[in-house]
DRENVO-552723 format. One record per atom (N, C-alpha, C): residue in three letters; y, x, z. Coordinates in steps of 0.2 Angstrom, whole numbers, plus 5000, padded with zeros to 4 digits. Example, Ala and Ser with C-alpha at 12.3 -4.5 7.8 and 13.67 -1.06 7.14 Angstrom:
BEGIN
Ala497250665039/Ala497850625039/Ala498450665039/Ser498950645035/Ser499550685036/Ser500050645039/
//
This chain:
BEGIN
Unk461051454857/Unk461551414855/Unk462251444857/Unk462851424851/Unk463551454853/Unk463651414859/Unk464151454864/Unk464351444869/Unk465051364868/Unk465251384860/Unk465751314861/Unk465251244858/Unk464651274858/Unk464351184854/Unk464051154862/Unk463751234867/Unk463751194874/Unk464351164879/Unk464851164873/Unk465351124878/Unk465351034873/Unk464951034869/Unk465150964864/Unk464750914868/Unk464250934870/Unk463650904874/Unk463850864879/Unk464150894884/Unk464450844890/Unk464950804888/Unk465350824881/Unk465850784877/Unk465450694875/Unk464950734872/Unk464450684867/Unk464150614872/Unk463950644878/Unk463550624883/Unk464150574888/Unk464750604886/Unk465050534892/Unk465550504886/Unk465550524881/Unk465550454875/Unk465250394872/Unk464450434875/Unk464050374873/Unk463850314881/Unk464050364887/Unk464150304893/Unk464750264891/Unk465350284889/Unk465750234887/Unk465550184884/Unk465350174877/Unk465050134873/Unk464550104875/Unk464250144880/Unk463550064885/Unk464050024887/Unk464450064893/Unk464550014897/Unk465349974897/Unk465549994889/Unk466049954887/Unk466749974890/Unk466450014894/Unk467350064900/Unk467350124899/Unk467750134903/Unk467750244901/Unk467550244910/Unk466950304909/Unk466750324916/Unk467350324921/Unk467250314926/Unk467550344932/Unk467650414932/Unk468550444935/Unk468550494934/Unk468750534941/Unk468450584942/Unk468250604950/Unk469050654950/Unk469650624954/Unk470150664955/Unk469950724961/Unk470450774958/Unk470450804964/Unk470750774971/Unk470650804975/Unk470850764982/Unk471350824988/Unk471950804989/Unk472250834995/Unk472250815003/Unk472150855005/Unk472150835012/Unk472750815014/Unk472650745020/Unk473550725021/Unk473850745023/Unk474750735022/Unk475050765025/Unk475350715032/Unk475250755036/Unk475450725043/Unk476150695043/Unk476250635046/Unk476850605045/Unk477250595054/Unk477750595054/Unk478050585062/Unk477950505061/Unk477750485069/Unk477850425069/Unk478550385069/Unk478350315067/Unk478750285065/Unk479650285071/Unk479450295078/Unk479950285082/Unk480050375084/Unk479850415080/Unk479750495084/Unk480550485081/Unk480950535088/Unk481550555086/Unk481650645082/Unk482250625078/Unk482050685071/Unk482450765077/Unk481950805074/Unk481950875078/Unk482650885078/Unk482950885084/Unk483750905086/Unk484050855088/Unk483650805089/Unk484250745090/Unk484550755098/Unk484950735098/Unk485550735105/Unk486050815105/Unk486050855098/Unk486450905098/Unk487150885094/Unk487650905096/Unk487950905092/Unk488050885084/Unk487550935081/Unk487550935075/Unk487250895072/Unk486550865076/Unk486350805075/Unk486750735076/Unk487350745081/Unk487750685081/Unk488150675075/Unk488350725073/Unk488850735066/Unk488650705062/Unk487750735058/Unk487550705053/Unk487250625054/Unk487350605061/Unk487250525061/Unk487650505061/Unk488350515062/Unk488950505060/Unk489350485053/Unk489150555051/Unk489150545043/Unk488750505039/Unk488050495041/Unk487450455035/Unk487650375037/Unk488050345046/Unk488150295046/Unk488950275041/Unk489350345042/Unk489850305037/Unk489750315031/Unk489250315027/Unk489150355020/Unk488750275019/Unk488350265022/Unk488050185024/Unk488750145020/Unk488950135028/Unk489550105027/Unk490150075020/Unk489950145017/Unk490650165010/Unk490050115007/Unk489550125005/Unk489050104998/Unk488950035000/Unk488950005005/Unk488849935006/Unk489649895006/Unk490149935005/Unk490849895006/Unk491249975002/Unk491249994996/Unk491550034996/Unk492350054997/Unk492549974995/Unk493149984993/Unk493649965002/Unk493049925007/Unk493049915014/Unk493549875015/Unk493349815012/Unk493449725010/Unk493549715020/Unk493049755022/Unk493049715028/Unk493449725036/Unk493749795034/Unk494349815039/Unk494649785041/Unk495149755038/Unk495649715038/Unk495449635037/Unk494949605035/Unk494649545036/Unk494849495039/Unk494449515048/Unk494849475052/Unk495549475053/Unk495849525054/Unk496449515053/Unk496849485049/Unk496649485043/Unk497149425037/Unk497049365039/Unk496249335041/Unk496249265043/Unk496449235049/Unk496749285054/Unk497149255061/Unk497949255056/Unk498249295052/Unk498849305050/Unk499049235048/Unk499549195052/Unk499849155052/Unk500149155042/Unk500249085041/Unk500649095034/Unk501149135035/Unk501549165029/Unk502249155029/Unk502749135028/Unk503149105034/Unk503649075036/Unk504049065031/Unk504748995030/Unk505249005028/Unk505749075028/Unk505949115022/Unk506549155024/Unk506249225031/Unk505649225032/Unk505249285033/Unk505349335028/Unk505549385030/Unk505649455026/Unk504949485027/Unk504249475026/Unk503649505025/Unk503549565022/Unk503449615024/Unk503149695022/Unk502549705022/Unk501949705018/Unk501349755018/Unk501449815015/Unk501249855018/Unk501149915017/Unk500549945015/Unk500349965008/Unk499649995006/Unk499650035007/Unk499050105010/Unk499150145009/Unk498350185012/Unk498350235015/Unk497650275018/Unk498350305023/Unk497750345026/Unk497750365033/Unk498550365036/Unk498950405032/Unk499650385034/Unk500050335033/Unk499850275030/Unk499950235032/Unk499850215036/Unk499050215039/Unk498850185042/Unk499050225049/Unk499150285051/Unk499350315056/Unk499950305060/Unk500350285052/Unk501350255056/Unk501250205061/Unk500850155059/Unk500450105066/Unk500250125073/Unk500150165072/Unk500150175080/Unk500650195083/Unk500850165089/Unk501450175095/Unk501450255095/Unk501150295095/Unk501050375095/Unk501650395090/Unk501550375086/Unk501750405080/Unk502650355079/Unk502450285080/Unk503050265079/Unk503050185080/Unk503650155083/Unk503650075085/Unk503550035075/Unk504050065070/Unk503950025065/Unk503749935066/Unk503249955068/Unk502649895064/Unk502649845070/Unk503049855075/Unk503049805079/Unk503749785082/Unk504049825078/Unk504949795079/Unk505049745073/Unk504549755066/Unk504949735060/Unk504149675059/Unk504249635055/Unk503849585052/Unk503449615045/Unk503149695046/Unk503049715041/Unk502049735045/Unk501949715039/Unk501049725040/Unk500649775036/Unk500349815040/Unk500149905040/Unk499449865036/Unk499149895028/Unk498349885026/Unk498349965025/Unk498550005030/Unk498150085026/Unk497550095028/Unk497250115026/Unk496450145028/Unk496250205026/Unk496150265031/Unk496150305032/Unk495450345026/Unk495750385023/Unk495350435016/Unk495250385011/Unk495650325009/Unk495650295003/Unk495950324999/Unk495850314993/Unk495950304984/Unk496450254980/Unk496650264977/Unk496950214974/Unk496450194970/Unk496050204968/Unk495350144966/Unk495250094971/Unk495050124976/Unk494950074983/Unk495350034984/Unk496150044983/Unk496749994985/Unk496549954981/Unk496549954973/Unk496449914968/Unk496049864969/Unk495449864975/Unk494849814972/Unk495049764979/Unk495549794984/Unk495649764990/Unk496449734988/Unk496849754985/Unk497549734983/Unk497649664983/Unk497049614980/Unk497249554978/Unk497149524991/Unk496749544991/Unk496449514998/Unk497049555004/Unk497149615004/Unk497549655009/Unk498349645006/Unk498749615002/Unk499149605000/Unk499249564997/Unk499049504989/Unk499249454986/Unk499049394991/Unk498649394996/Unk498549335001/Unk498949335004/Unk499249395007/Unk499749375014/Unk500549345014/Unk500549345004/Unk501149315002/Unk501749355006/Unk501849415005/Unk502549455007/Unk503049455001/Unk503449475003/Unk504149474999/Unk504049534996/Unk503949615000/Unk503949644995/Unk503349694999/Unk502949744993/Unk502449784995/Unk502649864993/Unk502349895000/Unk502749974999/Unk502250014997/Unk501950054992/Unk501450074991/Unk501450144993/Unk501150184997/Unk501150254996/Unk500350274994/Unk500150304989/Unk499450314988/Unk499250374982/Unk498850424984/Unk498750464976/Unk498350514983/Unk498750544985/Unk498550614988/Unk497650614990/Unk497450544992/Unk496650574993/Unk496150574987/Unk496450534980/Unk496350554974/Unk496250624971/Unk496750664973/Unk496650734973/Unk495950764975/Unk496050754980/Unk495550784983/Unk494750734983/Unk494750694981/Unk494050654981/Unk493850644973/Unk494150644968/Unk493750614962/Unk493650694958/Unk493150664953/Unk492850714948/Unk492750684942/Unk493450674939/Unk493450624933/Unk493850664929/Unk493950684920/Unk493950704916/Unk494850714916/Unk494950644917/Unk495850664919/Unk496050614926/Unk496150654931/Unk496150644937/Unk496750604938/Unk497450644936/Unk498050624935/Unk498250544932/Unk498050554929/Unk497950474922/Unk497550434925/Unk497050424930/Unk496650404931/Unk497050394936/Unk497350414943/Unk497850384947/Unk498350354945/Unk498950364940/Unk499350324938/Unk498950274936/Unk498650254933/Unk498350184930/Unk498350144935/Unk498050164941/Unk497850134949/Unk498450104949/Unk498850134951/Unk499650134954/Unk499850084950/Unk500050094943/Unk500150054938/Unk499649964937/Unk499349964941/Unk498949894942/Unk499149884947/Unk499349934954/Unk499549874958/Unk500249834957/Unk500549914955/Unk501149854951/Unk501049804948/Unk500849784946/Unk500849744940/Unk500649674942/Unk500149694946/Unk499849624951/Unk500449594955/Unk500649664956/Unk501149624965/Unk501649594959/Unk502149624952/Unk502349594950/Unk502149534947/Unk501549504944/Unk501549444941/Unk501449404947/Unk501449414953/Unk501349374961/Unk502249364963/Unk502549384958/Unk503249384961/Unk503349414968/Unk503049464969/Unk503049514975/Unk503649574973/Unk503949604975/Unk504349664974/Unk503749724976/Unk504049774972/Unk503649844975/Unk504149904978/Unk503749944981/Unk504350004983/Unk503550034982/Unk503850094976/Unk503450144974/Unk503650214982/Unk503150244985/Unk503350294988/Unk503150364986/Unk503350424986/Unk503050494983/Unk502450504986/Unk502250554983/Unk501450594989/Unk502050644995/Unk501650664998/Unk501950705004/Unk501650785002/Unk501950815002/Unk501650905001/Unk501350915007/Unk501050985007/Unk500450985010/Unk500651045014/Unk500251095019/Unk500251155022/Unk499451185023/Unk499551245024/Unk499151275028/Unk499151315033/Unk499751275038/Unk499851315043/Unk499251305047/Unk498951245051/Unk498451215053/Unk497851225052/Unk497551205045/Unk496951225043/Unk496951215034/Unk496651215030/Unk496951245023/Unk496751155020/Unk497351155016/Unk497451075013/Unk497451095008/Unk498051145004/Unk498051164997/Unk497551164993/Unk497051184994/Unk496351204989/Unk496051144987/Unk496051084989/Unk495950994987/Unk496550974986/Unk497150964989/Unk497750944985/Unk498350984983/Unk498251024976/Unk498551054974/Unk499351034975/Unk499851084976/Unk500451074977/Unk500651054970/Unk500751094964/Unk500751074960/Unk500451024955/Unk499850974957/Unk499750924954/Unk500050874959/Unk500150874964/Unk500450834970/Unk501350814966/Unk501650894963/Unk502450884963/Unk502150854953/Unk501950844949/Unk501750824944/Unk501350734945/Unk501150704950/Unk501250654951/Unk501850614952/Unk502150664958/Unk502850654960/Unk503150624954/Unk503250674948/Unk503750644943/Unk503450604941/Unk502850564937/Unk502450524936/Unk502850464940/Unk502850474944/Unk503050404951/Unk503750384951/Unk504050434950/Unk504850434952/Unk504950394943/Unk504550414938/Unk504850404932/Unk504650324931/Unk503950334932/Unk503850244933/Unk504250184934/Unk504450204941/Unk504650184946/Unk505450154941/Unk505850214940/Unk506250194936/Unk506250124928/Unk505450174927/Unk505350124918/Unk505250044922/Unk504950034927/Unk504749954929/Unk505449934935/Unk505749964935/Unk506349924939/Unk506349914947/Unk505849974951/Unk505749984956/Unk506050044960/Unk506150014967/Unk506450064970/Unk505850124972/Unk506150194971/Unk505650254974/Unk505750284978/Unk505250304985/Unk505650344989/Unk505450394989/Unk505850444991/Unk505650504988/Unk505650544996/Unk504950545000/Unk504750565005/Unk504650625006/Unk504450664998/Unk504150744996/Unk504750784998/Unk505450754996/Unk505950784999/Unk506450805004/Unk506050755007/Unk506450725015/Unk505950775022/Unk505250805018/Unk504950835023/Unk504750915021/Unk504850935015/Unk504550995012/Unk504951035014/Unk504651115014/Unk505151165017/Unk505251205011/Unk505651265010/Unk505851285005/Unk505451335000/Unk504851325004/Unk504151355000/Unk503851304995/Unk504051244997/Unk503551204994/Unk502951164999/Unk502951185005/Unk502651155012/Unk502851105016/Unk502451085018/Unk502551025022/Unk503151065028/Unk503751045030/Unk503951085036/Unk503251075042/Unk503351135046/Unk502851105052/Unk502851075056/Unk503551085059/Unk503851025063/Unk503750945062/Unk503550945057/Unk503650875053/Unk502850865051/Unk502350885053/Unk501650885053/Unk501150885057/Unk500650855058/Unk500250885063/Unk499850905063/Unk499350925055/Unk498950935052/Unk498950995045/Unk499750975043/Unk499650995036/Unk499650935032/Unk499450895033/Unk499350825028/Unk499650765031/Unk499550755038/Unk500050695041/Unk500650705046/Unk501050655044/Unk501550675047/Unk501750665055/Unk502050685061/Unk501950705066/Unk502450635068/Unk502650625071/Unk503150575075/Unk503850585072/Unk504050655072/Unk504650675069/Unk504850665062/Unk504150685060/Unk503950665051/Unk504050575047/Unk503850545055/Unk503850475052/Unk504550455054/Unk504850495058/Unk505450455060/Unk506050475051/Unk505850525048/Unk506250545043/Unk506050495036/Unk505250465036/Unk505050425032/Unk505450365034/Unk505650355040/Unk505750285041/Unk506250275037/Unk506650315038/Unk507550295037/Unk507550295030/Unk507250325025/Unk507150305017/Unk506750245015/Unk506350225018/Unk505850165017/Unk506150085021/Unk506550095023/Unk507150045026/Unk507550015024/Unk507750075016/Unk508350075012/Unk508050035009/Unk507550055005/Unk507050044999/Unk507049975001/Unk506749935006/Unk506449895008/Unk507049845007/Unk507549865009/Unk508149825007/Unk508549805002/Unk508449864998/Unk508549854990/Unk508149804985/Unk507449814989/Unk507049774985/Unk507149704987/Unk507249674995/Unk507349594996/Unk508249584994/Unk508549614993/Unk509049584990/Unk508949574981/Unk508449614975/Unk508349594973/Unk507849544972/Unk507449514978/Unk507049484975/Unk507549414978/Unk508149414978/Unk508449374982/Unk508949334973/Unk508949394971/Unk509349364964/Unk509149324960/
//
């Protein structure tokens, strides 16, 4: 007999047990020996090293961003002790990420403890993020007028088709809210960057950083809003952040904030006497 008709036999013979027993034979898998698993409470190889503390670090605020991305709950308690606002209270929130949220410290600057203005920056936000928090960290607290500083961690965090467009739009919707809330706005520029410290430029390119700029300054003008032009008042004549005026390359140093103050004080004042007319 051909060798391919001795393979039809064992074909034939578990076709016909099927059709006995109305099922298809049981079929005999291969089988792998298991793979050892660590116990449930076993700590993972390296823990207590530095670099183990790092990626516990990381995996808890990566936790953190995916259960609150836009991190609703920062500022939470804080809004709900925030007293209403007063008759004839000049109220200031300030949106922003890290330098905003930095000017707040006594380190950096008294600001936010001499004037009735209220700090929501949150350190490596997006103007995405501002967007989904804006009605809660800002249209509740009922201010007079909201200072916006926000783009530059945009640069450096998204991977979207037009990144540019993609940030004004943001910007362009908090306006838009704060004005249908009859809130005033003060648009603020991005800050230039350095690499005297450690290298900034390579995520927030200086030239898409002075290409927002114009973006902002031009807005700023089409909707009737004062701009303050920060990028100016600290860069050196390279195009860099001065260093004197930084402490990083990316935020500004005590000196830095003292220079932001004095145009953001003007702004603030242009905008409560037009929200006065």
């Amino acid at each position: 007999m051909k060798k391919k008709n001795l393979l039809v036999i064992p074909l034939f013979l578990t076709a016909l047990t099927i059709i006995a027993n109305g099922q298809a034979a049981p079929q005999t898998l291969p089988t792998t020996p298991p793979v050892a698993m660590p116990a449930p409470d076993a700590p993972p190889s390296g823990t207590g090293t530095p670099e183990a503390t790092r990626i516990q670090e990381d995996t808890k605020r990566l936790q953190q961003r995916l259960t609150d991305w836009a991190a609703l709950a920062f500022y939470y308690e804080e809004n709900q002790k925030l007293p209403p606002s007063s008759a004839g209270e000049n109220r200031v929130v300030f949106m922003g990420d890290s330098i905003t949220h930095n000017w707040g410290s006594k380190k950096y600057s008294t600001l936010f403890a001499e004037k009735p203005y209220i700090n929501r920056g949150i350190g490596g936000q997006t103007t995405g993020q501002m967007v989904l928090r804006f009605r809660q960290d800002v249209l509740a607290l009922h201010p007079r007028v909201v200072v916006i500083l926000a783009g530059t961690n945009d640069l450096a965090t998204y991977k979207v088709p037009d990144l540019l467009q993609f940030t004004e739009d943001n910007l362009a919707s908090m306006v838009e809210l704060a004005q249908l809330h009859g809130i005033r706005v003060v648009l603020c520029s991005l800050l230039p960057v350095s690499d005297v410290y450690k290298l900034q430029t390579d995520r927030r390119q200086p030239e898409k950083i002075l290409t927002l700029n114009t973006w902002i300054r031009n807005y700023a003008a089409k909707v009737s809003v004062p701009y303050v032009d920060y990028y100016s008042a600290v860069v050196d004549d390279k195009g860099f952040f001065k260093t004197e005026l930084t402490v990083d390359g990316l935020h500004p140093s005590a000196a830095g904030f003292d220079r932001m103050r004095v145009l953001v004080e003007q702004a603030i004042q242009r905008a409560l006497v037009a929200s006065s007319n």
